[in-house]
N, CA, C and O atoms as a GROMACS GRO file, in nm:
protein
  336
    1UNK      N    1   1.900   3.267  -2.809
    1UNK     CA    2   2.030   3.234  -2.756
    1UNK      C    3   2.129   3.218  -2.871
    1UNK      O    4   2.115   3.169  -2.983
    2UNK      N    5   2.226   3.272  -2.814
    2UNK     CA    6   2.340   3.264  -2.960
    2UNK      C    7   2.399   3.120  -2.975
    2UNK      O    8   2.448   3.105  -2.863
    3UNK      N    9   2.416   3.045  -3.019
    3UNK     CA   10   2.473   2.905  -3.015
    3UNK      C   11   2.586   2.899  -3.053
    3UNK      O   12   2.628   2.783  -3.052
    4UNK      N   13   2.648   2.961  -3.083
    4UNK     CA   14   2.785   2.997  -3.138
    4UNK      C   15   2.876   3.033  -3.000
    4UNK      O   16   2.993   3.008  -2.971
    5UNK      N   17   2.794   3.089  -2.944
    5UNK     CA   18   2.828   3.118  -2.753
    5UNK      C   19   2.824   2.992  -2.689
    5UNK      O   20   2.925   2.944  -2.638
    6UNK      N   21   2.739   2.949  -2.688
    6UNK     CA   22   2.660   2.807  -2.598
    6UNK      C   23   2.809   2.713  -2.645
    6UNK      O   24   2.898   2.673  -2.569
    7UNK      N   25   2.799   2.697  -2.782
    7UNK     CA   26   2.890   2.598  -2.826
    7UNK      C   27   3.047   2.612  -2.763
    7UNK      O   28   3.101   2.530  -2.690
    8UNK      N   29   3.096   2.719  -2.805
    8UNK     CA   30   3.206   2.781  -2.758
    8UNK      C   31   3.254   2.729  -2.570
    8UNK      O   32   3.361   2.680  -2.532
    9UNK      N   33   3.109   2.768  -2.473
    9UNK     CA   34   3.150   2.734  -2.336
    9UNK      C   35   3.095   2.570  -2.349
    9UNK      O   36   3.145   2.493  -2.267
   10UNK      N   37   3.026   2.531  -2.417
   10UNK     CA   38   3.030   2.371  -2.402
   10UNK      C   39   3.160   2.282  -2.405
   10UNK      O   40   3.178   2.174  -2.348
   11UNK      N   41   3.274   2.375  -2.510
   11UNK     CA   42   3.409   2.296  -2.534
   11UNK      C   43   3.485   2.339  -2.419
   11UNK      O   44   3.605   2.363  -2.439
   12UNK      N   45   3.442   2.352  -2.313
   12UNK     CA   46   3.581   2.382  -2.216
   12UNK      C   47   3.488   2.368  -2.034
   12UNK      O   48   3.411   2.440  -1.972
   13UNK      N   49   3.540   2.261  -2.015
   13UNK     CA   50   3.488   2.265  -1.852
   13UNK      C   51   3.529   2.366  -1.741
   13UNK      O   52   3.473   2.375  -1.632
   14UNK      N   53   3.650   2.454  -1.790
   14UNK     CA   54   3.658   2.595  -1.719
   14UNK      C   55   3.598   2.671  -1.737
   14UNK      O   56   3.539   2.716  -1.639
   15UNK      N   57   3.570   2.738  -1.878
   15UNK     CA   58   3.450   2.824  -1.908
   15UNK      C   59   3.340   2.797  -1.841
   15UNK      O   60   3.299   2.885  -1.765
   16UNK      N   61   3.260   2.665  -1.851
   16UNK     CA   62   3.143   2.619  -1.808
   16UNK      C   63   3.141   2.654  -1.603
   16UNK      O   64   3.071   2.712  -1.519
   17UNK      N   65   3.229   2.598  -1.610
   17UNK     CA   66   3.203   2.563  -1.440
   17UNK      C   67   3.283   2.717  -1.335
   17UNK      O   68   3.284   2.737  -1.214
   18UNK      N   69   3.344   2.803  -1.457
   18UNK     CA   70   3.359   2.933  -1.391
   18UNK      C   71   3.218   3.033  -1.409
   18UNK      O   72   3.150   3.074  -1.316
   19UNK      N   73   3.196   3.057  -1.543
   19UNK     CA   74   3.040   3.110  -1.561
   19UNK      C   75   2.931   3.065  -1.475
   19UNK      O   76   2.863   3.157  -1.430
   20UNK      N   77   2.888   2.912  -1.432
   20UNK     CA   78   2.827   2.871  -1.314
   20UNK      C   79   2.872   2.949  -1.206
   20UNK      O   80   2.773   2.988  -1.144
   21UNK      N   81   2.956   2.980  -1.166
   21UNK     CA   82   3.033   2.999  -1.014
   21UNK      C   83   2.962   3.166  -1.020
   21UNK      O   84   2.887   3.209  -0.933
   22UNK      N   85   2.994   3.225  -1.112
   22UNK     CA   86   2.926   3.344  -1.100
   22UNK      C   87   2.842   3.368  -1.109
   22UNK      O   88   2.821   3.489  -1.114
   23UNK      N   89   2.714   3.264  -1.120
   23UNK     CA   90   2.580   3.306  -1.170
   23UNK      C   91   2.554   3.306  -1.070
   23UNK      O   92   2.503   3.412  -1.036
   24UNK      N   93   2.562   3.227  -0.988
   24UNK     CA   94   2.509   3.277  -0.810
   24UNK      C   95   2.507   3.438  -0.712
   24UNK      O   96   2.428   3.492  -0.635
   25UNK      N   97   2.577   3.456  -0.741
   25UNK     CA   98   2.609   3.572  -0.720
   25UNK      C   99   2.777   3.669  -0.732
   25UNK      O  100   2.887   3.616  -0.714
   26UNK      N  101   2.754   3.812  -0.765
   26UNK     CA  102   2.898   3.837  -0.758
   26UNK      C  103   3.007   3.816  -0.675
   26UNK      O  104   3.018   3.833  -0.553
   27UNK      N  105   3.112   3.763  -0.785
   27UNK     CA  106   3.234   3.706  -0.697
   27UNK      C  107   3.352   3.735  -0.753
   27UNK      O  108   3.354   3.757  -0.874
   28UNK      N  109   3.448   3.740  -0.693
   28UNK     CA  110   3.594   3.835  -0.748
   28UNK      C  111   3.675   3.694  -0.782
   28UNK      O  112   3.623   3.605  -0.715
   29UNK      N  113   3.769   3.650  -0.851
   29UNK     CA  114   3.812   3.573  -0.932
   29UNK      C  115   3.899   3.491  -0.811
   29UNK      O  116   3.881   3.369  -0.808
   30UNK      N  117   3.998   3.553  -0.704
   30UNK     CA  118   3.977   3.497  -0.562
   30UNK      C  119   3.867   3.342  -0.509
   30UNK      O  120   3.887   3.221  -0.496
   31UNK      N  121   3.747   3.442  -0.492
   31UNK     CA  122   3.625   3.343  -0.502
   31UNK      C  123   3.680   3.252  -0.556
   31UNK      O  124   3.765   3.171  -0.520
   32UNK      N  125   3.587   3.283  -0.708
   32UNK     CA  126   3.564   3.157  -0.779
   32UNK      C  127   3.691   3.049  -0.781
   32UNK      O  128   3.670   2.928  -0.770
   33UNK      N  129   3.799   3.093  -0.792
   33UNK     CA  130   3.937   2.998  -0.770
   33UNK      C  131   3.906   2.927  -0.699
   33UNK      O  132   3.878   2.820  -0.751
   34UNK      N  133   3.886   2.933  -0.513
   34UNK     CA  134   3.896   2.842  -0.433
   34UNK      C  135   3.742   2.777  -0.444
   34UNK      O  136   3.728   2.656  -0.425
   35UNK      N  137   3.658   2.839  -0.466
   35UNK     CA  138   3.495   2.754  -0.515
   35UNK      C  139   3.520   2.663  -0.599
   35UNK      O  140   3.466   2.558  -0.564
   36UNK      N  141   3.609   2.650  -0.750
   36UNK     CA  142   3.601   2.570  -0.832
   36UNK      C  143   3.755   2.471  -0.831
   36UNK      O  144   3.776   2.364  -0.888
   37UNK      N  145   3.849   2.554  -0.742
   37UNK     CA  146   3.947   2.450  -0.745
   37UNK      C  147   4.021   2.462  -0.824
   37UNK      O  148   4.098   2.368  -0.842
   38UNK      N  149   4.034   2.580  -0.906
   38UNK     CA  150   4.088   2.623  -1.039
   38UNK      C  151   4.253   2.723  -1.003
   38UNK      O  152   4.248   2.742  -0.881
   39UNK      N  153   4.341   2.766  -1.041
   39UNK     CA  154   4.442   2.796  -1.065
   39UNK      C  155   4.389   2.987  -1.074
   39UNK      O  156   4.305   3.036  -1.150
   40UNK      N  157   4.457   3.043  -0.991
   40UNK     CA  158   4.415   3.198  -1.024
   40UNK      C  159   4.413   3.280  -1.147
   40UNK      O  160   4.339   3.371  -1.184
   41UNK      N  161   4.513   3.222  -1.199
   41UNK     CA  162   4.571   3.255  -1.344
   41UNK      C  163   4.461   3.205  -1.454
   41UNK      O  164   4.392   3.278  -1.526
   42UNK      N  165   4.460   3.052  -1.450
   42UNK     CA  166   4.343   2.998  -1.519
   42UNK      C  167   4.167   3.094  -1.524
   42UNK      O  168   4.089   3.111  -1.617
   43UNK      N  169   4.164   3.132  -1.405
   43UNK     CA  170   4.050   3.183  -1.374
   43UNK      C  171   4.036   3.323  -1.422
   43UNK      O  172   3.931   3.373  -1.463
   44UNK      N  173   4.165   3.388  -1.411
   44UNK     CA  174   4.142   3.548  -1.453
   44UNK      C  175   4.164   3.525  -1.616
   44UNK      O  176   4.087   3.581  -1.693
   45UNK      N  177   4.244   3.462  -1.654
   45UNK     CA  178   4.212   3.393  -1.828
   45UNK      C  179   4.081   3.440  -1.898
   45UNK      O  180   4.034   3.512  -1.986
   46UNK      N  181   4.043   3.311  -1.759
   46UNK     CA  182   3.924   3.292  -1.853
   46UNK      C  183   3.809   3.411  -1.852
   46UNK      O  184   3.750   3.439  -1.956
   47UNK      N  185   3.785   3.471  -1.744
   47UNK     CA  186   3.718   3.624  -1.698
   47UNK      C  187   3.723   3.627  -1.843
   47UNK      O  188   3.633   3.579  -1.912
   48UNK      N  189   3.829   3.683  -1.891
   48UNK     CA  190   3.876   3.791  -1.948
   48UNK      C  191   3.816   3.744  -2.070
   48UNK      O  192   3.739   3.827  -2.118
   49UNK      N  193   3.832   3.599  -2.158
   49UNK     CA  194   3.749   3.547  -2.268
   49UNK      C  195   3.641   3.522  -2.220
   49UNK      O  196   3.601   3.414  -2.264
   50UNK      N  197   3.570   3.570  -2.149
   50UNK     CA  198   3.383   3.612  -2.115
   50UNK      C  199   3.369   3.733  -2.139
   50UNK      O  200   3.283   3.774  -2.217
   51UNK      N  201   3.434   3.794  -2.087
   51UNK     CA  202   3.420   3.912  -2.114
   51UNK      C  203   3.364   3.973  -2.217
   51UNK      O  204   3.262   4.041  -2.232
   52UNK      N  205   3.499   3.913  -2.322
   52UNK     CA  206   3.530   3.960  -2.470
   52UNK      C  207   3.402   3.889  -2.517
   52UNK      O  208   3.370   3.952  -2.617
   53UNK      N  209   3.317   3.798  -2.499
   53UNK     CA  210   3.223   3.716  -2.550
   53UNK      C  211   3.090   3.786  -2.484
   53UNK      O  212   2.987   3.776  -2.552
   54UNK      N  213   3.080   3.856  -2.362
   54UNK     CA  214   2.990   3.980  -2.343
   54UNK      C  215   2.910   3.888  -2.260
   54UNK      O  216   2.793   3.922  -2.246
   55UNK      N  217   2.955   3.759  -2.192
   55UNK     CA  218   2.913   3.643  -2.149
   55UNK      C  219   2.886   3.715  -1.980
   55UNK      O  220   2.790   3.687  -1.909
   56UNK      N  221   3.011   3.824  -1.937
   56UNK     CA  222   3.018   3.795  -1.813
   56UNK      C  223   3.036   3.993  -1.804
   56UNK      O  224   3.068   4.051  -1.908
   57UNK      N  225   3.014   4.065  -1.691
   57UNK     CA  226   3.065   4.180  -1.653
   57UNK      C  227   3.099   4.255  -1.577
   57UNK      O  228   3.008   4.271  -1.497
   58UNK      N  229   3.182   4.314  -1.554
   58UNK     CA  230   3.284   4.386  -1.422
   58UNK      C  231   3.189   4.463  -1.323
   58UNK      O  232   3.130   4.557  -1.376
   59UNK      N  233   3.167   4.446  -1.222
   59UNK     CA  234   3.102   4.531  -1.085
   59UNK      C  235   3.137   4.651  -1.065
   59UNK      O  236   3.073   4.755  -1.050
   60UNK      N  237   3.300   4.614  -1.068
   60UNK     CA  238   3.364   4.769  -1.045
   60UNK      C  239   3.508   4.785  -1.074
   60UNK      O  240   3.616   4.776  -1.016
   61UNK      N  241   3.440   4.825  -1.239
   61UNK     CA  242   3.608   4.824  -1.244
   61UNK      C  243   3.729   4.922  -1.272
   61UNK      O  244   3.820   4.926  -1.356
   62UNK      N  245   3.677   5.022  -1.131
   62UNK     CA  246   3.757   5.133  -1.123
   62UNK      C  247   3.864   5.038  -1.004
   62UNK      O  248   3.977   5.078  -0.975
   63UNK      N  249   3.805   4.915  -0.949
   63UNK     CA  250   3.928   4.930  -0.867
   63UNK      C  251   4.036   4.863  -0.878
   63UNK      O  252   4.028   4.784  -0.971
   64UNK      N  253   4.148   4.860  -0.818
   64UNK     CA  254   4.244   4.769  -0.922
   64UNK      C  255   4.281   4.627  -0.841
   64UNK      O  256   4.373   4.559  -0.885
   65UNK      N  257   4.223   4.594  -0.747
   65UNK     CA  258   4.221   4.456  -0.652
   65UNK      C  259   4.099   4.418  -0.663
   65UNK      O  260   4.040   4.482  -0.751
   66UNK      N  261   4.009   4.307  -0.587
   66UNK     CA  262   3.924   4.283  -0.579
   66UNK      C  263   3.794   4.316  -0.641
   66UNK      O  264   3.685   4.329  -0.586
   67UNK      N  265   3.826   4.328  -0.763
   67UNK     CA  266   3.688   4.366  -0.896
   67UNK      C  267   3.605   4.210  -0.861
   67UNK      O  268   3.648   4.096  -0.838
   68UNK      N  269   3.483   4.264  -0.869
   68UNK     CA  270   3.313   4.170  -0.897
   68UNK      C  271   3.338   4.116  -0.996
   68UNK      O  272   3.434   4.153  -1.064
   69UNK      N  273   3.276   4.037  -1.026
   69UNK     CA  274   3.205   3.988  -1.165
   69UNK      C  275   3.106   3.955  -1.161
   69UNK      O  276   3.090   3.917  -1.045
   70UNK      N  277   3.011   3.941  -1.220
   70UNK     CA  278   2.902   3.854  -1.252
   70UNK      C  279   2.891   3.820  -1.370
   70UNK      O  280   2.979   3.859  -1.447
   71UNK      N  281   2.776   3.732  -1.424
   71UNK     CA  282   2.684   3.718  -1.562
   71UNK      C  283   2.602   3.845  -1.630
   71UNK      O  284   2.546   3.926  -1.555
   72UNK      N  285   2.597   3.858  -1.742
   72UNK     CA  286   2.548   3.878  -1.827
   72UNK      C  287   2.415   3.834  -1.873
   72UNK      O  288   2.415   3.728  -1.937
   73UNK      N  289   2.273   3.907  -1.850
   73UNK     CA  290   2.169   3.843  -1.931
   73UNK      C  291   2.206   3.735  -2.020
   73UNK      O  292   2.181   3.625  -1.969
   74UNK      N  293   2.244   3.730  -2.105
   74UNK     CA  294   2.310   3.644  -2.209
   74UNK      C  295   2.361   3.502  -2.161
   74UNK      O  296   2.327   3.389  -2.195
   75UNK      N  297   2.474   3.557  -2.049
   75UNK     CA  298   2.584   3.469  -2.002
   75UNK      C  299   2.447   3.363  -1.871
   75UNK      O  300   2.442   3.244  -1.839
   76UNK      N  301   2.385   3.450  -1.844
   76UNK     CA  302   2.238   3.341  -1.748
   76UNK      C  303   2.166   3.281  -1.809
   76UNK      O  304   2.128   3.176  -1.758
   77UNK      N  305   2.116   3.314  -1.932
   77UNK     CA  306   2.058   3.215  -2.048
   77UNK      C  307   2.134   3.072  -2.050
   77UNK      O  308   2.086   2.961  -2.024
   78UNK      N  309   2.274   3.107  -2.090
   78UNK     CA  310   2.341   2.967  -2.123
   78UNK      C  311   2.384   2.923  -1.969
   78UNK      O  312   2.423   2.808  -1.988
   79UNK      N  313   2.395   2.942  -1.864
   79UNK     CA  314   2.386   2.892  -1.747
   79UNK      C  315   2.282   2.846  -1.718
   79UNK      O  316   2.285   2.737  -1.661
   80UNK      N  317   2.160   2.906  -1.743
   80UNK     CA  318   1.991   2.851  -1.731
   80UNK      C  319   2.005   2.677  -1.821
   80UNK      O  320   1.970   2.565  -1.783
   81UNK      N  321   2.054   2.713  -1.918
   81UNK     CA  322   2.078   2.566  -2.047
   81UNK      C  323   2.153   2.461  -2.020
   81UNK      O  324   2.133   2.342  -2.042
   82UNK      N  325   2.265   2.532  -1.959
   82UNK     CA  326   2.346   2.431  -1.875
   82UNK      C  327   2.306   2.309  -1.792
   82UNK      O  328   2.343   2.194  -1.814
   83UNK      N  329   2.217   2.355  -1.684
   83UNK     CA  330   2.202   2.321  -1.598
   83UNK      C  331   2.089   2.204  -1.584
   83UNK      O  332   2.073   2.117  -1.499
   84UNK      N  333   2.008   2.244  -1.720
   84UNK     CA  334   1.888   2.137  -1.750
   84UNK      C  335   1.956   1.986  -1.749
   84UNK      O  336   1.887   1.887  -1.770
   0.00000   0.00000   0.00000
């Protein structure tokens, strides 16, 4: 596990508790907003720095509304760590 990752979503309870929201299964940023209570804007933010961190990845992202997301092997490790 990279800890440099781990560390990174440990400093932010959005990171943490949006990456949870998707480990369940794929969910479009919609979702996770009203699941976590979070701000739409806040939420597609943060997508986007998972992304870049290889934490999280697009379902389908030919389309230009309602794109998936899920976790990342990687990004389920530190959700697996989380959760202990």
């Amino acid at each position: 596990m990279d800890y440099d990752k781990l560390s990174w979503i440990k400093a932010s309870k959005y990171r943490q508790n949006i990456l949870k929201a998707m480990s369940k299964k794929p969910k479009t940023p919609k979702d996770i907003a009203e699941e976590t209570d979070y701000y739409l804007s806040h939420v597609s933010n943060t997508i986007t720095d998972l992304k870049e961190k290889n934490l999280t990845k697009c379902l389908t992202p030919d389309k230009r509304k309602g794109k998936l997301y899920t976790t990342t092997k990687e990004g389920e490790k530190i959700v697996d760590f989380l959760k202990k």
